[in-house]
MARVO-51952 format. One record per residue (C-alpha): residue number from 1; y, x, z. Coordinates in steps of 0.5 Angstrom, whole numbers, plus 500, padded with zeros to 3 digits. Last residue first. Layout:
BEGIN
+-----+-----+-----+-----+
!   i !  yy !  xx !  zz !
+-----+-----+-----+-----+
! NUM !   Y !   X !   Z !
...
+-----+-----+-----+-----+
***
This chain:
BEGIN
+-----+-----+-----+-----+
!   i !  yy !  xx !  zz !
+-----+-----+-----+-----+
! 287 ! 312 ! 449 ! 257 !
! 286 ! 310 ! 440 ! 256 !
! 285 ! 316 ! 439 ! 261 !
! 284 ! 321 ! 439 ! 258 !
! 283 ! 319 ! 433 ! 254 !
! 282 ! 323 ! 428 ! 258 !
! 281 ! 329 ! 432 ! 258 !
! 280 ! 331 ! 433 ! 251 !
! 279 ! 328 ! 441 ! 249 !
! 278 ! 333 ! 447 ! 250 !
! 277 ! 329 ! 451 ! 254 !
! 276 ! 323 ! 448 ! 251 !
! 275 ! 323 ! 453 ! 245 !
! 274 ! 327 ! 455 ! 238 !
! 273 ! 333 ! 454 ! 241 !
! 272 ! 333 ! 458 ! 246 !
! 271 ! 333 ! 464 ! 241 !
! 270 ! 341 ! 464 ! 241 !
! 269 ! 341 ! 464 ! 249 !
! 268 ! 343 ! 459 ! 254 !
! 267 ! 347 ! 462 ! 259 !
! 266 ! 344 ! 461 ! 267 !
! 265 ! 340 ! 454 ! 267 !
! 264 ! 339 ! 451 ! 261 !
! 263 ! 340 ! 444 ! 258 !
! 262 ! 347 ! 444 ! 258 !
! 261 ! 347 ! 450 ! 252 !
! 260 ! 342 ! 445 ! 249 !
! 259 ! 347 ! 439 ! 250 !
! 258 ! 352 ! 443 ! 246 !
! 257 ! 348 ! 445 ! 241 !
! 256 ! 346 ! 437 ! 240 !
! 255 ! 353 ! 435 ! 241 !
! 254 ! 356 ! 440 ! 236 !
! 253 ! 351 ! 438 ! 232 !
! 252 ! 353 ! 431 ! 231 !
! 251 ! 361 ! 433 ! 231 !
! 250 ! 359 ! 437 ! 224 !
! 249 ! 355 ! 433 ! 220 !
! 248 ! 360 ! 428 ! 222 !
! 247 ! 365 ! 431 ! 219 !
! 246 ! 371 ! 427 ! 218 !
! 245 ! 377 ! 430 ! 214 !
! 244 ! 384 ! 433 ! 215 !
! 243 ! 387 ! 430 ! 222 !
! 242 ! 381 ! 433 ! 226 !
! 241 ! 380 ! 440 ! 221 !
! 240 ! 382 ! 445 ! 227 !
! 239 ! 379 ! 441 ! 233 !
! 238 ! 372 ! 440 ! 229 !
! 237 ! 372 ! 447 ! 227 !
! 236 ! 374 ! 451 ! 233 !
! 235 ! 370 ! 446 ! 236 !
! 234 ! 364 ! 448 ! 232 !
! 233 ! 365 ! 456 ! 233 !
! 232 ! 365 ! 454 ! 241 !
! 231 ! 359 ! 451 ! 240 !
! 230 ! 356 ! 457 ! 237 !
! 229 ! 358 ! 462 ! 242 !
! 228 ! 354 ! 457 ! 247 !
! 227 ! 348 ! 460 ! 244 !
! 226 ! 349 ! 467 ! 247 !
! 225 ! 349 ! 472 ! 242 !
! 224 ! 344 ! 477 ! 243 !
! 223 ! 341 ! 478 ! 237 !
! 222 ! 334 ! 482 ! 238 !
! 221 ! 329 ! 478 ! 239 !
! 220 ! 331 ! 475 ! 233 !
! 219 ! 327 ! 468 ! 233 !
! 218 ! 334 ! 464 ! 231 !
! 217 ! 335 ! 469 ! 225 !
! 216 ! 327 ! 468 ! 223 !
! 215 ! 328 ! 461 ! 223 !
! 214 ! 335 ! 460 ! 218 !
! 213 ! 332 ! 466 ! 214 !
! 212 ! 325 ! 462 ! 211 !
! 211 ! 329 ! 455 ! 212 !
! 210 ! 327 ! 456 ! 203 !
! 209 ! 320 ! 455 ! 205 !
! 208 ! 314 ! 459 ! 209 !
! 207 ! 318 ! 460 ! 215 !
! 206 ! 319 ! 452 ! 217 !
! 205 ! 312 ! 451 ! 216 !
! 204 ! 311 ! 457 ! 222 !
! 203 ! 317 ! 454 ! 226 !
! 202 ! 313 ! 447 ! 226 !
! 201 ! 306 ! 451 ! 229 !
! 200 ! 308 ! 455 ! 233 !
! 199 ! 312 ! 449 ! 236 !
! 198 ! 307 ! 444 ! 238 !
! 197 ! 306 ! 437 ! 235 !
! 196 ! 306 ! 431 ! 241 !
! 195 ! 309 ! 428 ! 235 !
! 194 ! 316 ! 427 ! 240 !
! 193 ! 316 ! 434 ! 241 !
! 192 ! 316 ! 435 ! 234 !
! 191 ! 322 ! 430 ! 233 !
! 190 ! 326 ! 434 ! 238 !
! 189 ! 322 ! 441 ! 234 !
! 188 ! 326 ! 438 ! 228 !
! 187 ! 333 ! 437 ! 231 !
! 186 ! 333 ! 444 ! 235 !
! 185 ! 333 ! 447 ! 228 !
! 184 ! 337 ! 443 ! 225 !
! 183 ! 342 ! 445 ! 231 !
! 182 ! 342 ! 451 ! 227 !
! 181 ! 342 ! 449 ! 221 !
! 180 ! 348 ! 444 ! 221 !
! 179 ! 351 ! 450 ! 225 !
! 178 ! 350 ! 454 ! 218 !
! 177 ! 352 ! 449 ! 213 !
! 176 ! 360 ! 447 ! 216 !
! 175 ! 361 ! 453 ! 219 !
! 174 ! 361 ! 456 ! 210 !
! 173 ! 367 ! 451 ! 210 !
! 172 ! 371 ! 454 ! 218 !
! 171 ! 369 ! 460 ! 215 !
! 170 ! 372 ! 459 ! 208 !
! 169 ! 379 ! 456 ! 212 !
! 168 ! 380 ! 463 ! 216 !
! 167 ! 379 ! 467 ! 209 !
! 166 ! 384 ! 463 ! 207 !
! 165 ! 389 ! 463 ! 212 !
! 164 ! 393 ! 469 ! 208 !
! 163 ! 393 ! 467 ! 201 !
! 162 ! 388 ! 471 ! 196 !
! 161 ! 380 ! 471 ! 198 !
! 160 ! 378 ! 478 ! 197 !
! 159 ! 370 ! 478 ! 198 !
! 158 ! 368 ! 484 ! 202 !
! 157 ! 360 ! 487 ! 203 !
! 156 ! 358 ! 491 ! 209 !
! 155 ! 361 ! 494 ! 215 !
! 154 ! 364 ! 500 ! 213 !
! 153 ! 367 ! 496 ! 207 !
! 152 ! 372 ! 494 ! 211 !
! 151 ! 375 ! 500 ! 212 !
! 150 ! 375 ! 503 ! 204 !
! 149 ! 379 ! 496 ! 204 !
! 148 ! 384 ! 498 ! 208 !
! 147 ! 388 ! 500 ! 203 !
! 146 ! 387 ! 494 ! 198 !
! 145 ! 389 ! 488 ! 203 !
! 144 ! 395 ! 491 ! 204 !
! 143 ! 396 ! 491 ! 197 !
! 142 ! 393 ! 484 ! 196 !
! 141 ! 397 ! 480 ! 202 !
! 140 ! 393 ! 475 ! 205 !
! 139 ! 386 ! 474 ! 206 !
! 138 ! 378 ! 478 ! 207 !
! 137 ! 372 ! 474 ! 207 !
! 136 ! 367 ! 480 ! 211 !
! 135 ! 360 ! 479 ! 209 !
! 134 ! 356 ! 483 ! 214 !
! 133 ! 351 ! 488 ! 212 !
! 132 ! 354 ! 494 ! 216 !
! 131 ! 345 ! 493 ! 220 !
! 130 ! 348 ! 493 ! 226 !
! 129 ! 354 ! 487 ! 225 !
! 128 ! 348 ! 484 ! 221 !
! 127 ! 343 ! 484 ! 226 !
! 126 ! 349 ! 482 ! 230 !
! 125 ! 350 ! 476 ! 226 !
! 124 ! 352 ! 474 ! 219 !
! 123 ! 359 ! 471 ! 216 !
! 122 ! 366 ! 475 ! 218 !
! 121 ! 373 ! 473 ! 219 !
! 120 ! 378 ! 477 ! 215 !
! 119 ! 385 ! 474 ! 216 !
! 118 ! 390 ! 480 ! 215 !
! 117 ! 397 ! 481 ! 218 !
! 116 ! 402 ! 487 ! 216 !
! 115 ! 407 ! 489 ! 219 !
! 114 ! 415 ! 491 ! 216 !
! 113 ! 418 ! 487 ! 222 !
! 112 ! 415 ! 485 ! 228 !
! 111 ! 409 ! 480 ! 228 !
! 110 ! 409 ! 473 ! 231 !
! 109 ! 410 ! 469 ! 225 !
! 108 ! 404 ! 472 ! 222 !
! 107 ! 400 ! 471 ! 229 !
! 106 ! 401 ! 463 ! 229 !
! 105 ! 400 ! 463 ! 222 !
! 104 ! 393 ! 465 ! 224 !
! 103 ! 392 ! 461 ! 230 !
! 102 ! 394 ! 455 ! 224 !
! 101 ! 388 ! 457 ! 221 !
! 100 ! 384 ! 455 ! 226 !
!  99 ! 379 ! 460 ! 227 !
!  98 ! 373 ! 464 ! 227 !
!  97 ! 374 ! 471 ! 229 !
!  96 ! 375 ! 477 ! 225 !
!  95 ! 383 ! 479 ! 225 !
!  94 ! 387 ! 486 ! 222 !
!  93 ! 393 ! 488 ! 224 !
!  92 ! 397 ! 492 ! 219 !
!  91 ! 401 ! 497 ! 222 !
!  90 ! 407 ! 499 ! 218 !
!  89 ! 412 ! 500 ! 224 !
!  88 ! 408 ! 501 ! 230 !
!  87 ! 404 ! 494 ! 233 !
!  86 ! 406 ! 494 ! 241 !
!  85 ! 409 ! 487 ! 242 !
!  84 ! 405 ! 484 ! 237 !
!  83 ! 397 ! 486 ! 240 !
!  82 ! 400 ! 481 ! 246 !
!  81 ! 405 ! 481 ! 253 !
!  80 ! 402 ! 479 ! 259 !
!  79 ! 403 ! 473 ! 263 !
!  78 ! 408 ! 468 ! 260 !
!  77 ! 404 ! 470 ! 254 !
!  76 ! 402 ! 474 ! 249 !
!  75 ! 401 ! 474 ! 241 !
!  74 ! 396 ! 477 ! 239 !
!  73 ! 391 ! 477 ! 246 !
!  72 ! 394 ! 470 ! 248 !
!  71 ! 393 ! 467 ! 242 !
!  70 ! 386 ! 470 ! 240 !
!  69 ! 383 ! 468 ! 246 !
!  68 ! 380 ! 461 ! 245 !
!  67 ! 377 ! 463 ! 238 !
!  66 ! 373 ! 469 ! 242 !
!  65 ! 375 ! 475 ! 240 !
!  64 ! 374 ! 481 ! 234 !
!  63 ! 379 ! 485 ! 232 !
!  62 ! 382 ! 491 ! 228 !
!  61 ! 388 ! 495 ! 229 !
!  60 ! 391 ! 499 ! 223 !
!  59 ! 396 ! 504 ! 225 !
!  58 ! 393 ! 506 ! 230 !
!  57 ! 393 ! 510 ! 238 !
!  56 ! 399 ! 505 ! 239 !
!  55 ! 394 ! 498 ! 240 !
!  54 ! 390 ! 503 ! 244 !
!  53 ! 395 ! 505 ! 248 !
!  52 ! 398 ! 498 ! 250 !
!  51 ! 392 ! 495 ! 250 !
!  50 ! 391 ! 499 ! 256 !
!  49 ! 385 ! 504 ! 258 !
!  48 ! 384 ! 506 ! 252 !
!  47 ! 376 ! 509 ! 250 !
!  46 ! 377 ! 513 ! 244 !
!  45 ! 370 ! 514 ! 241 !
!  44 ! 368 ! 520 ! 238 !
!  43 ! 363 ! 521 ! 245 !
!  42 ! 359 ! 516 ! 243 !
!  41 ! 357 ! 512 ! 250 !
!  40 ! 360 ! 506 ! 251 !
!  39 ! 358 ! 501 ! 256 !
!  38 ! 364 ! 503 ! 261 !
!  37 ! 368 ! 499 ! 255 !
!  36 ! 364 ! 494 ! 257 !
!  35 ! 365 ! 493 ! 263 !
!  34 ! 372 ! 494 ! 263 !
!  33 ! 373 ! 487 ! 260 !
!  32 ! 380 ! 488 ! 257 !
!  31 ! 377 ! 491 ! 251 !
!  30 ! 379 ! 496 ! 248 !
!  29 ! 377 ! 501 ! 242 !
!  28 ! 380 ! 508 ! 240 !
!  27 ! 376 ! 511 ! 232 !
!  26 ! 378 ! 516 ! 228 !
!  25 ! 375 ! 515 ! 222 !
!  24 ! 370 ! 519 ! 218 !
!  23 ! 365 ! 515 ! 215 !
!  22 ! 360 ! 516 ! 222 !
!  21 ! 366 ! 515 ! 226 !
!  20 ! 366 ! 507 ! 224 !
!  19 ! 360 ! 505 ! 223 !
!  18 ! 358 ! 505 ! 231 !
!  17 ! 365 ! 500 ! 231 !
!  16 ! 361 ! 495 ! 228 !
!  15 ! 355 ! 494 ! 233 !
!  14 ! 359 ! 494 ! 240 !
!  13 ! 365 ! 489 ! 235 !
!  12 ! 359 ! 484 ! 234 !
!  11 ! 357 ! 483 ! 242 !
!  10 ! 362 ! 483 ! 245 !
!   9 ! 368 ! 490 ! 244 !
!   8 ! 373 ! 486 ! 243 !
!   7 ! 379 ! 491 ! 239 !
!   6 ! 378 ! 496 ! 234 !
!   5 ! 383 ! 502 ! 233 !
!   4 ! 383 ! 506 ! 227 !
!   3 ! 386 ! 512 ! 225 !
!   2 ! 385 ! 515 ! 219 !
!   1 ! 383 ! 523 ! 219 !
+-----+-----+-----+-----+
***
C-alpha cells in the first residue's frame, strides 16, 4: 500500500484527506494546530505528532497552507527546522498553496538531493475539496510528475503544466478573474444599497445569467472559508506580480475584500459578502 502523508489540515486539506484511504493509501497527516488533528475521527488515518514523523512516514508528502506559512514550514527557520530537513531520499514533495512563484524556487533550492518537488496549486473551494472535484494544475519534473498522478487524480481533475513555477504562475493568472468576481459581488450590492433595492432580489437576477455559479459559491452555507483568506490569496498575487504588470482590477478588489473583512466583528465569513455584514458603513444599517 502507497504511503502518503498530508500536511495542513484547514479547511481544504480536512476535505482532501477523506479520499485518500478510500483509494487505497495509506494515510498519516499533521498540522501544527493540534486542534485540528484532534478533529480527526477516521481510524485509517495516522495522525503524527511531529512533522518530523509525519514527513518521515512517506515518501510523498502532500501540502496545503496558507501562503505566508509555506517558507517556514518547507524550508525552516532560525527556529525550528522545515519539511526538507526530514525528506527521505527519493521523496517527492508536493505543494498546493497559492503562491509567488519565487516561494516555489525558494523550496526546490532547499530540497536535499535525489528529492523531488512538485508545484500543484488548486482551483475550487471546499465543496470542491469535498466533493474530489478540484481542479489541480500540477508543474515540474514529468516523470516524477506521472508517478503521483493516480494521487492527484484522488482529488479530481489534473492539468500538467510543464516547467516547475507554472502551475504557481496559472493560479496567481486564473486569481485575477476569480477575486474580481468575488468582490463583484460585494460591488453590486454596494450600488443596490445605494438604490435603495434589496438583495434578494439583485442575487436572484445575478443567478439567473452567466454569474450563476460565482453567487451560488458565495451563498454556500457549507463553505467555511473565511473571506480573509481571499484577501490573503490577493496579496500573494499583487506582492508576486508588482515589478511585472499592474493589475488594478486586482488591487481594487483587494481593497474592497479587505475593507469587508474590516467591517465584520469577529471573522468575516466567505457568505458575508452576500448581506450587510460587509455593506459600507452608512448602509449598514438597513439589516
Amino acid at each position: 500500500m502507497t504511503k502518503v502523508t498530508f500536511i495542513g489540515i484547514g479547511d481544504m486539506g480536512s476535505e482532501m484527506i477523506t479520499h485518500l484511504p478510500d483509494a487505497g493509501y495509506d494515510v498519516t497527516v499533521w498540522d501544527r494546530d493540534p486542534k485540528k488533528l484532534a478533529k480527526i475521527d477516521q481510524p485509517d488515518i495516522h495522525v503524527a505528532t511531529s512533522l518530523s514523523e509525519a514527513v518521515k512516514a512517506s515518501k510523498v508528502v502532500i501540502t496545503a497552507v496558507m501562503s505566508d506559512d509555506v517558507l517556514a514550514l518547507h524550508v525552516g527557520d532560525d527556529h525550528q527546522p522545515g519539511i526538507v530537513n526530514f525528506l527521505q531520499p527519493g521523496s517527492t514533495l508536493i505543494v498546493t498553496s497559492t503562491l509567488d512563484p519565487e516561494k516555489i524556487f525558494a523550496v526546490n533550492r532547499a530540497l536535499p538531493k535525489d528529492t523531488h518537488l512538485l508545484d500543484v496549486p488548486i482551483i475550487g473551494g471546499v465543496r470542491y475539496a469535498r466533493e474530489a472535484s478540484l481542479v489541480l494544475i500540477g508543474s515540474g519534473d514529468k516523470a516524477t510528475f506521472d508517478n503521483v498522478l493516480p494521487i492527484l487524480k484522488v482529488f479530481g481533475t489534473v492539468k500538467y503544466l510543464c516547467a516547475l513555477g507554472n502551475g504557481a504562475k496559472l493560479k496567481l493568472i486564473t486569481n485575477v478573474g476569480i477575486m474580481a468576481a468575488e468582490a463583484g459581488i460585494r460591488e453590486t450590492l454596494d450600488l443596490a444599497d445605494a438604490y435603495d433595492i434589496d438583495y434578494d432580489t439583485v442575487l436572484e437576477l445575478m443567478r439567473m445569467g452567466p454569474l450563476k455559479a460565482v453567487v451560488n459559491r458565495a451563498l454556500d452555507t457549507t463553505n467555511p472559508r473565511p473571506l480573509k483568506g481571499s484577501v490573503a490569496d490577493e496579496e500573494e498575487l499583487l506582492t508576486a506580480t508588482k515589478d511585472l504588470i499592474k493589475l488594478p482590477l486586482a488591487k481594487g478588489s483587494r481593497d474592497r475584500l479587505r475593507d469587508a473583512v474590516d467591517a465584520v466583528e469577529g471573522e468575516a465569513r466567505f457568505i458575508d459578502i452576500t448581506n450587510k455584514n460587509t455593506a459600507l458603513a452608512k448602509y449598514k444599517s438597513a439589516k
